[in-house]
N, C-alpha and C positions, 0 to 999 in steps of 0.2 A: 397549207404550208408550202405546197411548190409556186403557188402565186406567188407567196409571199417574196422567195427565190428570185422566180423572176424576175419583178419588181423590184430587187435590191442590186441584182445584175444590172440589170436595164438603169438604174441610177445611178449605180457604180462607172458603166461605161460613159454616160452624160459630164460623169464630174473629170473623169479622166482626160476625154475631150476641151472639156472647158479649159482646165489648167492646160492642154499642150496648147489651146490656144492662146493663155495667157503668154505661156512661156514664149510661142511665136513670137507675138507683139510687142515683147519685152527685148528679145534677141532684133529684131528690126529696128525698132528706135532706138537701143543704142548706138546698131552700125550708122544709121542714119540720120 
């Protein structure tokens, strides 16, 4: 069960990165 934890951690912070990179790339190609 703590793996489990981990592992949902660990993919929670992957998704959360991804979006602020989406949201980067999104905020740059507008200004530019």
């Amino acid at each position: 069960m703590a793996l489990l934890a981990t592992f949902a951690a660990q993919v929670c912070q992957d998704w959360i990165r991804f979006l602020y990179y989406v949201a980067y790339c999104s905020i740059m190609h507008i200004m530019f």
